[in-house]
BASEBA-983969 format. One record per residue (C-alpha): x, y, z. Coordinates in steps of 0.2 Angstrom, whole numbers, padded with zeros to 4 digits, always signed. Each point is the difference from the previous one (the first is absolute). Layout:
N
XYZ/...
***
This chain:
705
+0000+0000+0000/+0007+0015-0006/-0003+0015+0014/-0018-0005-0002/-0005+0009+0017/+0010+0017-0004/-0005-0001-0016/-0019+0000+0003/+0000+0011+0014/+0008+0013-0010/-0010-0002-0016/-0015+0002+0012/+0007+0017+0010/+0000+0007-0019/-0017-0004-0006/-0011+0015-0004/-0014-0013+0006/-0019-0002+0008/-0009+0016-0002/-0019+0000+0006/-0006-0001-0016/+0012-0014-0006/+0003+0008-0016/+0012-0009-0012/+0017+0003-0001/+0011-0001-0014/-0005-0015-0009/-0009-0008+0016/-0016-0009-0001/-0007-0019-0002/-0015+0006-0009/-0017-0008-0003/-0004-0006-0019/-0018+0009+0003/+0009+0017+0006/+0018+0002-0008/+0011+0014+0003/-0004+0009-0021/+0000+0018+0006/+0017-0002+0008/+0006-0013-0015/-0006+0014-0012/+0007+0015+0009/+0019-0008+0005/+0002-0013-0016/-0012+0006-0012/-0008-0017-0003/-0018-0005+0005/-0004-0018-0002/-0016-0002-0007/-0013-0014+0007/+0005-0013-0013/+0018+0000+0004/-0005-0001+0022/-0014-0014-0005/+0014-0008-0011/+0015+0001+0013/-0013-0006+0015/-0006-0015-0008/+0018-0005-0006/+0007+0000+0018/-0003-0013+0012/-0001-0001+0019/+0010-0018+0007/-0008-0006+0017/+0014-0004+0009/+0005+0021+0000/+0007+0005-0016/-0005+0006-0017/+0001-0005-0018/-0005+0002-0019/-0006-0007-0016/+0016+0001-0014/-0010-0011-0013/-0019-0004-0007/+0003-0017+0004/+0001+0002+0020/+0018+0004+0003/+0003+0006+0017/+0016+0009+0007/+0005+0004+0017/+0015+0000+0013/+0010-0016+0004/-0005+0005+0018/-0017+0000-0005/+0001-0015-0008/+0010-0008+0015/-0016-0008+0009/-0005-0011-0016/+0020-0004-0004/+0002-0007+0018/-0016-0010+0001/+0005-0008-0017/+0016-0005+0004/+0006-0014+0011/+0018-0010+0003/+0000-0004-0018/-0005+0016-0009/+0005+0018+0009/-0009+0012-0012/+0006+0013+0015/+0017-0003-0004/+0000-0006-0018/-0011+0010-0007/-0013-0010-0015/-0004+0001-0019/-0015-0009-0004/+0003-0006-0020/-0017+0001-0003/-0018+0005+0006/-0002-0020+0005/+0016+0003+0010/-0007+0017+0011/-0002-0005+0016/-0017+0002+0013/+0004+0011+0012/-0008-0006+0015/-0010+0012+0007/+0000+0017-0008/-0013+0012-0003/+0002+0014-0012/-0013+0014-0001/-0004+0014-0013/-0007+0014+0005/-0016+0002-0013/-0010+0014+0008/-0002+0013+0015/-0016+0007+0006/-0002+0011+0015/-0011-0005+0013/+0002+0011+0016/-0016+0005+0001/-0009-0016-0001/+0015-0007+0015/-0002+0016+0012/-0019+0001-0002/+0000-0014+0014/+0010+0007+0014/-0012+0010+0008/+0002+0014+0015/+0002-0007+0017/+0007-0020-0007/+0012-0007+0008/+0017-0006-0003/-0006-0017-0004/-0018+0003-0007/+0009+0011-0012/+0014-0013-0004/-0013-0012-0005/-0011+0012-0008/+0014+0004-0011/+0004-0017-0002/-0016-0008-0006/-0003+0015-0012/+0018-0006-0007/-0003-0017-0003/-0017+0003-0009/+0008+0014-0012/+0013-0016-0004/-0014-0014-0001/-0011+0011-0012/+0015+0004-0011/+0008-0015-0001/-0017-0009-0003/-0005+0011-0012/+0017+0003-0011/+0010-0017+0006/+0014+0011+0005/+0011+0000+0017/-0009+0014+0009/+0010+0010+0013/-0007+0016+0010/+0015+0010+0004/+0003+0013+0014/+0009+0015-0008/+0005+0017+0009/-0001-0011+0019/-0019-0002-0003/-0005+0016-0010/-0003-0009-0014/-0004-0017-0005/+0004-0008-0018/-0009-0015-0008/+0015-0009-0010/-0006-0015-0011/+0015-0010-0006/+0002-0015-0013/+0009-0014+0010/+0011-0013-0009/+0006-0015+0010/+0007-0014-0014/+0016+0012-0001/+0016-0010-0006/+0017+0003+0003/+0010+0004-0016/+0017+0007+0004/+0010+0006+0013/+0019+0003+0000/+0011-0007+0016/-0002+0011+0017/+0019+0005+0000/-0005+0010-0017/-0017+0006+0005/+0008+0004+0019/+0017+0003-0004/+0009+0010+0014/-0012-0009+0013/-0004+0010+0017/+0016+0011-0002/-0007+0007-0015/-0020+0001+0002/-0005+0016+0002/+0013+0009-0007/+0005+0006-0018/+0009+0000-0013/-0008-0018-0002/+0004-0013-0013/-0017-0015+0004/-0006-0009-0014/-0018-0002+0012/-0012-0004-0011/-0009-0018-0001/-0015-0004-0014/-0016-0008+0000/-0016-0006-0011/-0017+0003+0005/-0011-0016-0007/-0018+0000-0003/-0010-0015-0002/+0016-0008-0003/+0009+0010-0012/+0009+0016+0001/-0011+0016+0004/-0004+0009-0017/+0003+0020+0007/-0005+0016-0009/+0010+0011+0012/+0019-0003+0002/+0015+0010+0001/+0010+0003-0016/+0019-0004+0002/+0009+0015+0000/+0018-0004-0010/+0006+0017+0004/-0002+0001+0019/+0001+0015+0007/+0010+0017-0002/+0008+0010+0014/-0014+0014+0009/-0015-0009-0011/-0017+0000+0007/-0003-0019+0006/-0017-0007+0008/-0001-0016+0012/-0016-0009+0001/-0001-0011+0015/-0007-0004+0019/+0011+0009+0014/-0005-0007+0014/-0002+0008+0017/+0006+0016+0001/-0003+0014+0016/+0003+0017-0006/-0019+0005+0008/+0005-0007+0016/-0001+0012+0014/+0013+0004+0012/-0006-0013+0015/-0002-0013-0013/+0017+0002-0008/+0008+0004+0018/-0008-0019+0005/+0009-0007-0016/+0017+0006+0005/-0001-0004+0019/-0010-0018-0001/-0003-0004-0015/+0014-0001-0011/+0012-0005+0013/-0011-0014+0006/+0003-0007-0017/+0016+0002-0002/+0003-0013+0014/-0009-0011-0005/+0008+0002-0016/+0018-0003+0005/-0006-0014+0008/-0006-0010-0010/+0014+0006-0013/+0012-0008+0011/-0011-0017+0003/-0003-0002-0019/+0018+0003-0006/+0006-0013+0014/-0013-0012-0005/+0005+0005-0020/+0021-0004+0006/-0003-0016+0003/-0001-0008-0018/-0005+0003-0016/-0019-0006+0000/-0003+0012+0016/+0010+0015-0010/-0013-0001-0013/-0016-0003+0012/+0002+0016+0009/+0008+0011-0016/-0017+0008-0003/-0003+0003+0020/+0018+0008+0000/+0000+0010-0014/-0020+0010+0007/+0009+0002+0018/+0015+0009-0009/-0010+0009-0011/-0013+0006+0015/+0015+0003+0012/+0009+0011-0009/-0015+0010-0006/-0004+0003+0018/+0015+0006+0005/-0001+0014-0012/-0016+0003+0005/+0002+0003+0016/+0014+0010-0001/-0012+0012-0008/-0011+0001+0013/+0015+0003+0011/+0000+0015-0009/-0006+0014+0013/-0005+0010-0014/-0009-0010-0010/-0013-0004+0013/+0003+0021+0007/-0009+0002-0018/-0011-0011+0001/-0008+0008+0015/+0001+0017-0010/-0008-0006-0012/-0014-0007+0010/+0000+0017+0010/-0003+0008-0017/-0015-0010-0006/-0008-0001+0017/+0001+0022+0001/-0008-0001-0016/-0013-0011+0004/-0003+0008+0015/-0001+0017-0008/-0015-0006-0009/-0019-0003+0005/-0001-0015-0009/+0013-0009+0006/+0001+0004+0020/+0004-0016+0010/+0012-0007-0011/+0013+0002+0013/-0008-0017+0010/+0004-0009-0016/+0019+0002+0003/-0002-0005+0019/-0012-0016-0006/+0015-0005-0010/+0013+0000+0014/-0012-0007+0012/-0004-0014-0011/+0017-0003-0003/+0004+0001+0018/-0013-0015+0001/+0009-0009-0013/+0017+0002+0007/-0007-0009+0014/-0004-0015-0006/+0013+0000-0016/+0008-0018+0010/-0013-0009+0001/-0009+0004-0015/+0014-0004-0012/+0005-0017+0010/-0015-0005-0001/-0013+0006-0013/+0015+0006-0012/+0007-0016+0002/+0018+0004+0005/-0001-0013+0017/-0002-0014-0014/+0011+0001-0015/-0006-0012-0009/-0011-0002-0016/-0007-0013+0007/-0007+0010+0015/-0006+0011-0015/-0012-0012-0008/-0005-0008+0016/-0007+0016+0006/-0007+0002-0018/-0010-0015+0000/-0008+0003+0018/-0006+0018-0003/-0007-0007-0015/-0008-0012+0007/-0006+0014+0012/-0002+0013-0013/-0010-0006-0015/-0016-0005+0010/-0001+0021+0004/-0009+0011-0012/+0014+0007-0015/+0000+0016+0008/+0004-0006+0018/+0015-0009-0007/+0017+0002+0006/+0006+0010-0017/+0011-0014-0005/-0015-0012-0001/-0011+0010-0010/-0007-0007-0016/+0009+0012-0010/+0016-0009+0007/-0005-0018+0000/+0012-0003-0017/+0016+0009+0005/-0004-0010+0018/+0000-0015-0006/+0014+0001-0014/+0012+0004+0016/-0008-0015+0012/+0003-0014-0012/+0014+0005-0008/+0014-0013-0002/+0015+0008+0005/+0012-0008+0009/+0000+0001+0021/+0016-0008+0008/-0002-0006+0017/+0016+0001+0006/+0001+0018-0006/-0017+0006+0009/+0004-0009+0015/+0016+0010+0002/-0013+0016-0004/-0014-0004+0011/+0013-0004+0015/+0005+0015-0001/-0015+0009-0001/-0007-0008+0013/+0016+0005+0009/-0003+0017-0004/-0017+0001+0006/+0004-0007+0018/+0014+0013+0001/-0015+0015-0005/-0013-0007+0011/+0013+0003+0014/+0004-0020+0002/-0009-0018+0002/-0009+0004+0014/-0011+0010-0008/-0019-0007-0002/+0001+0002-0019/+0018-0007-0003/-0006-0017+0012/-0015-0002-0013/+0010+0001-0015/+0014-0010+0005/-0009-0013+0009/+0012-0004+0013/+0015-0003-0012/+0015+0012-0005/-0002+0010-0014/+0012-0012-0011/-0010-0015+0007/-0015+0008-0006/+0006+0005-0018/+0002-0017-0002/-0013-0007+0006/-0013+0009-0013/+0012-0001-0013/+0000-0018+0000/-0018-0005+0007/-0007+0013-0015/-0009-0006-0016/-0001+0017-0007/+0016-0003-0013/-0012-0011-0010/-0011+0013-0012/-0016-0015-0001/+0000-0001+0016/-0001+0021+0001/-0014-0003-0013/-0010-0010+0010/-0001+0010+0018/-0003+0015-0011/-0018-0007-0001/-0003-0004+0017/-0011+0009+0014/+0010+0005+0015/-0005-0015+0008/+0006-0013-0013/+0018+0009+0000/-0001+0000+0020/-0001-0018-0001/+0014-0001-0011/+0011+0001+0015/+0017+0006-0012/+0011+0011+0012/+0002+0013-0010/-0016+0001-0002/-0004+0000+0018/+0013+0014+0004/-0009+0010-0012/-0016-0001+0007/+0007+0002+0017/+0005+0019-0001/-0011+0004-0015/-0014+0007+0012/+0015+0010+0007/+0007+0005-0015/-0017+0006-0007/-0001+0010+0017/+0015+0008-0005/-0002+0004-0019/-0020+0005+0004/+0010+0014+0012/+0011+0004-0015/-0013+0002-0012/-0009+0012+0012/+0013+0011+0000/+0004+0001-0016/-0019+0006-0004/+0005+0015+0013/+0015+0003-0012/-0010-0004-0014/-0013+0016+0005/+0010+0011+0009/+0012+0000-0019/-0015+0000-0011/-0002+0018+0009/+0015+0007-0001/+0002-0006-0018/-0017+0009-0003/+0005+0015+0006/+0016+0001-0007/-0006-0005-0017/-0013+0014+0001/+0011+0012+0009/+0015-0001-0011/-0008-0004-0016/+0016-0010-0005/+0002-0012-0013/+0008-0015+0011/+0001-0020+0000/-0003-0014+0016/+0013-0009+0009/+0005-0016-0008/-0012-0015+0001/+0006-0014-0011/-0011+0007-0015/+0007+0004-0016/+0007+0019+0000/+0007+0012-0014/+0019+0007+0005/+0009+0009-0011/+0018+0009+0000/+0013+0004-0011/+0017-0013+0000/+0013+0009+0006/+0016-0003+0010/+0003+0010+0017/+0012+0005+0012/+0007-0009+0012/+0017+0005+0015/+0005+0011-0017/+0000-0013-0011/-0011+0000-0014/-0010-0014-0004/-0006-0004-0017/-0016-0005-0004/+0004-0016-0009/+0013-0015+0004/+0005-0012-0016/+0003-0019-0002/+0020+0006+0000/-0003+0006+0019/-0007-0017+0005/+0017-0009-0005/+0009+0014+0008/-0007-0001+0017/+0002-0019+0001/+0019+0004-0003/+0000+0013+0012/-0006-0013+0013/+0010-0016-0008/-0012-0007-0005/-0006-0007+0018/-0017-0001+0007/-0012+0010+0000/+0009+0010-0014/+0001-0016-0012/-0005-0002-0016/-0007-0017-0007/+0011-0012-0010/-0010+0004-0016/+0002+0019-0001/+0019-0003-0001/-0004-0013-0013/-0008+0013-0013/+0009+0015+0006/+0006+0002-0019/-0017-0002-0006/-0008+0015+0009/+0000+0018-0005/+0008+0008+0018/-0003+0017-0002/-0022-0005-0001/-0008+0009+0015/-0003-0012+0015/-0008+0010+0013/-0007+0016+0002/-0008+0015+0013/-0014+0012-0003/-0010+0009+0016/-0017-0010-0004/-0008+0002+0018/+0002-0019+0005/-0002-0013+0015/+0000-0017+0006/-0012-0011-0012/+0006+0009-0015/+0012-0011-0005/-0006-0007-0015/-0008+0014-0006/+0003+0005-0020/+0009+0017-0002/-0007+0007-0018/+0003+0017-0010/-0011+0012-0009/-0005-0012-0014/-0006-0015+0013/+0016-0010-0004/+0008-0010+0013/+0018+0006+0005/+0004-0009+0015/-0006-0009+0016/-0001+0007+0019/+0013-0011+0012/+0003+0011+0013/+0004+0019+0009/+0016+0003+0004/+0004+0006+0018/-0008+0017+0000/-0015-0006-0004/-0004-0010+0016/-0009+0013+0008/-0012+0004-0014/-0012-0009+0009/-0001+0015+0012/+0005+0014-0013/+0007+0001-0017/+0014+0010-0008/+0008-0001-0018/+0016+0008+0006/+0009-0018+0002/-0014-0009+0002/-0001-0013-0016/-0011-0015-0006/+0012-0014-0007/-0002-0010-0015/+0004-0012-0012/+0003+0008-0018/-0009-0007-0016/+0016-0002-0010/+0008-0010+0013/-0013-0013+0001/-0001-0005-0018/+0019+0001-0001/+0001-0011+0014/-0013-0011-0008/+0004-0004-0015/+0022+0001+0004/+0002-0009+0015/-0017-0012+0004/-0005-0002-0019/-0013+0005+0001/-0004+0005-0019/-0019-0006+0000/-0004+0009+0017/+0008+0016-0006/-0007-0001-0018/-0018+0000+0011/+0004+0012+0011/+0006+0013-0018/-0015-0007-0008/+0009-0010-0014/-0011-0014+0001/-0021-0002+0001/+0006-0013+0016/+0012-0010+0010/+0006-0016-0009/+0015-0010+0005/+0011+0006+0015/+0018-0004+0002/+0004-0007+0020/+0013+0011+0010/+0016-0008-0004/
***
């Protein structure tokens, strides 16, 4: 880590950041597809996309559910996104035979893509604004947790009649913290097959010394096919492959799903982030890091069992580090509460909006609440006191067995018809769980609740470990489940309560033993949030009425519009340029002698002399980007794909609370450098010919030699 902390700290202490009316800065924004930023595109890069080329870029990118991004590159269902992305499916394919993690894959031919196992891809195919019909049923004087289910029934019958009536995944989405609610209806794609992926020392190279930082020379990319009714997806709109790339200070957009981002936070909420939060997290973090990479020393088999797990703990370990140095920062939160002070006068000020200072001091109450009961809320609803996925589908299949006897609209949310197919794809899925492996996990877990819960004497800890040691425990639901076994899922997911009661599988049974608890605990949870939920939907109204500002929502894993310009930065005095080539990538493995995690694999020496070395590899540009943009397509003025989002170099850690385009800088992979690395070093010539739209579809397919 390269003076991450300093580094983020300082880049925060500079940012002109947070006003009350949360204008955007510079190139900031993850905008919506149904409100984009023309005016401000018009007025600074003189270019106004019209409705065709929004509607034709929205349904060319796709959302992956396991947290990243994507997009169409062919009519005939080819899909590109990150490695990283890709990692989940590679790992669950591969086995002590065939590591498609470490070797990377080529199928020959469409017979030869492989099933991923267990992934959902949706496109976003319309919006539709429903606030009014969602706040109509809070009422004056509700409660909390009349409120909460109000809400919550009037959700899941907006999803049932849309989904029934269009077929699509229908999701109601909270925007603003609850000023605004969004019906998003999505075309899902489940028989996705894995086509290519290059090896992870190509796609990762530099590993953990070099994520985050820039310059950056990752060939991240992986590529599926969507199938439908058995052959590949027919698609109207798809990215055209940009052969140019992409010039120095040209406007560049990025079309994906940032995930989670705070920059509406207020001042008690971020203050509970950097004192419990975070830190919390970060423990847990570096423990587990240093079980796994123990467990992963021990041979081979284990090393490539935990890679995945590894790699996430890195990757979220690092990223908040950086983000808690920014809220170190004394005057990034000194701001903050400015800018509060500012909108709160304002409000004041004015007849129509006195009172609004109690939605501020609702917040930090609620918050307060929340902080109160963080511990046992993430043990045990969250999970985190059993880290297993076996805990995960057991818990699954009692709520429900609970759950689906209730009206729709008194559904837990996951359980509502509107998710019954994404539910089940996950609960029967076939991926591979390793018993030795989760025993080692839910040990420890175990482990780490007692320590929370203050020790075994405590009533809670008694129930759950029944009289054993936390080890003993592990391994007594680990080998007395059935739940590995996916018919055997299939067949308690149509049983009553009662039927899988008498079942009498252990992991099972601890399951239903805290579930009332755990319910307790999230029902708490939820009635806090609908505090949050109103006391935001005020401030939001008044500071959307007040300031009559053009503005976008924090991040909710929905697919957003960034744009930017590509375009180096400076960094200690040193000038960085916005792009890195294929030469760089050989130079930096020399530099580091070639040793881990610096490098490169056997087969980029072997066609070293077939490459062009001077083709761009990498490249920045201050596109406003986070966390489940990876993936995402970076395209130009004419809609053409230049390049792929992989990451944000280390300034941009804090963009979840702020965002500056002084250093702060979206990473990507460069067109060029794909299909030069395609077709020169993993022979791929039929792949790229699709990809440059040389051929109506994919034939034959040379393996990876």
């Amino acid at each position: 880590m390269r003076n991450t902390l300093r580094t983020a700290g300082t880049f925060l202490a500079t940012v002109l950041l947070l006003n009350a009316i949360h204008n955007a800065q510079g190139d900031e924004g993850m905008w919506l597809f149904n409100d984009p930023p023309l005016q401000i595109l018009k007025e600074r890069y003189q270019f106004e996309p019209d409705a065709s080329w929004l509607e034709h870029l929205q349904k060319s990118s796709i959302r992956f559910d396991n947290g990243g991004s994507g997009s169409f590159v062919s009519a005939n269902g080819l899909i590109l996104t990150n490695h990283h992305i890709g990692f989940d499916t590679l790992q669950k394919l591969s086995d002590a035979k065939h590591n498609y993690v470490k070797d990377g894959f080529l199928a020959r031919t469409q017979a030869e893509e492989k099933p991923a196992l267990d992934l959902e891809l949706n496109v976003l195919m319309s919006i539709e604004d429903v606030t009014t019909r969602v706040n109509a049923v809070i009422k004056p004087g509700m409660t909390p947790e009349k409120a909460y289910q109000a809400r919550r029934a009037v959700m899941a019958d907006i999803e049932k009649e849309s989904q029934d009536k269009t077929g699509l995944r229908s999701d109601v989405i909270e925007l603003y913290g609850g000023a605004k609610f969004h019906l998003y209806r999505y075309k899902r794609y489940t028989d996705v097959r894995l086509v290519f992926a290059p090896e992870q020392q190509a796609a990762f190279f530099g590993g953990d010394p070099d994520n985050f930082e820039y310059p950056r020379y990752n060939l991240d990319v992986c590529f599926f096919r969507a199938y439908e009714n058995g052959a590949p997806a027919k698609i109207e709109h798809y990215l055209k492959w940009s052969t140019q790339g992409v010039a120095e200070n040209e406007l560049v957009f990025v079309s994906g799903n940032p995930g989670h981002s705070n920059r509406q936070f207020t001042t008690a909420q971020l203050e509970s982030m950097r004192d419990k939060q975070i830190p919390r997290s970060l423990q847990r973090l570096y423990r587990k890091e240093d079980l796994l990479t123990s467990w992963g020393a021990r041979g081979d088999e284990n090393e490539r069992r935990v890679k995945k797990d590894l790699f996430s703990i890195a990757n979220s370990r690092k990223a908040l580090l950086g983000r808690l140095a920014g809220l170190m920062d004394p005057e990034f939160l000194s701001q903050k509460a400015h800018a509060e002070d500012e909108l709160r006068k304002a409000a004041e000020a004015n007849p129509a909006y006195t009172g609004l200072k109690d939605a501020w001091a609702q917040i930090q109450t609620s918050q307060q609440k929340l902080d109160q009961q963080v511990v046992p809320i993430s043990l045990l609803e969250w999970g985190k006191g059993f880290d297993t996925p076996l805990f995960e589908i057991a818990r699954t299949l009692v709520r429900h067995a609970d759950e689906k006897i209730k009206p729709n609209g008194q559904r837990l949310p996951e359980f509502r018809d509107s998710n019954r197919d994404s539910l089940e794809l996950g609960l029967f899925s076939d991926a591979p769980i390793y018993n030795d492996l989760e025993t080692l996990k839910l040990s420890d877990a175990l482990t780490w609740l007692t320590i929370e819960y203050g020790g075994p004497g405590n009533p809670i800890v008694k129930q759950l470990l029944a009289g054993k040691s936390p080890h003993e425990r592990a391994v007594e639901l680990i080998s007395g489940t059935r739940l590995a076994d996916v018919a055997f899922r299939k067949k308690l997911y149509a049983l009553s309560p009662e039927e899988i009661a008498a079942t009498h599988d252990p992991m099972i049974e601890l399951a239903r033993t805290i579930d009332s608890e755990a319910r307790r605990l999230r029902k708490y949870e939820e009635e806090q949030a609908e505090v949050q939920t109103q006391a935001y939907g005020k401030i939001n109204a008044a500071r959307f009425a007040l300031e009559k500002t053009h503005s976008y929502p924090d991040a909710t894993f929905t697919l957003r519009l960034a744009f930017g310009t590509a375009r180096g930065y400076q960094q200690d005095g040193e000038n960085i340029p916005y792009e890195t080539t294929i030469a760089g990538f050989y130079q930096r493995a020399e530099q580091h002698h070639n040793q881990p995690p610096f490098d490169l694999p056997s087969r980029w020496f072997a066609r070293k002399d077939r490459l062009n070395l001077s083709t761009p590899f990498n490249f920045v540009s201050t596109a406003d980007i986070i966390g489940g943009n990876s993936g995402s397509p970076v395209v130009n003025r004419a809609g053409e794909f230049v390049g792929i989002i992989f990451d944000g170099n280390i300034q941009s850690l804090v963009v979840g609370f702020a965002y500056s385009d002084k250093q702060s800088r979206a990473v990507s992979v460069c067109s060029q450098g794909i299909v030069e690395a395609l077709k020169n070093v993993y022979d791929a010539t039929e792949l790229t010919d699709e990809l440059l739209g040389n051929v109506a579809a994919p034939n034959q397919m040379t393996r990876v030699r």
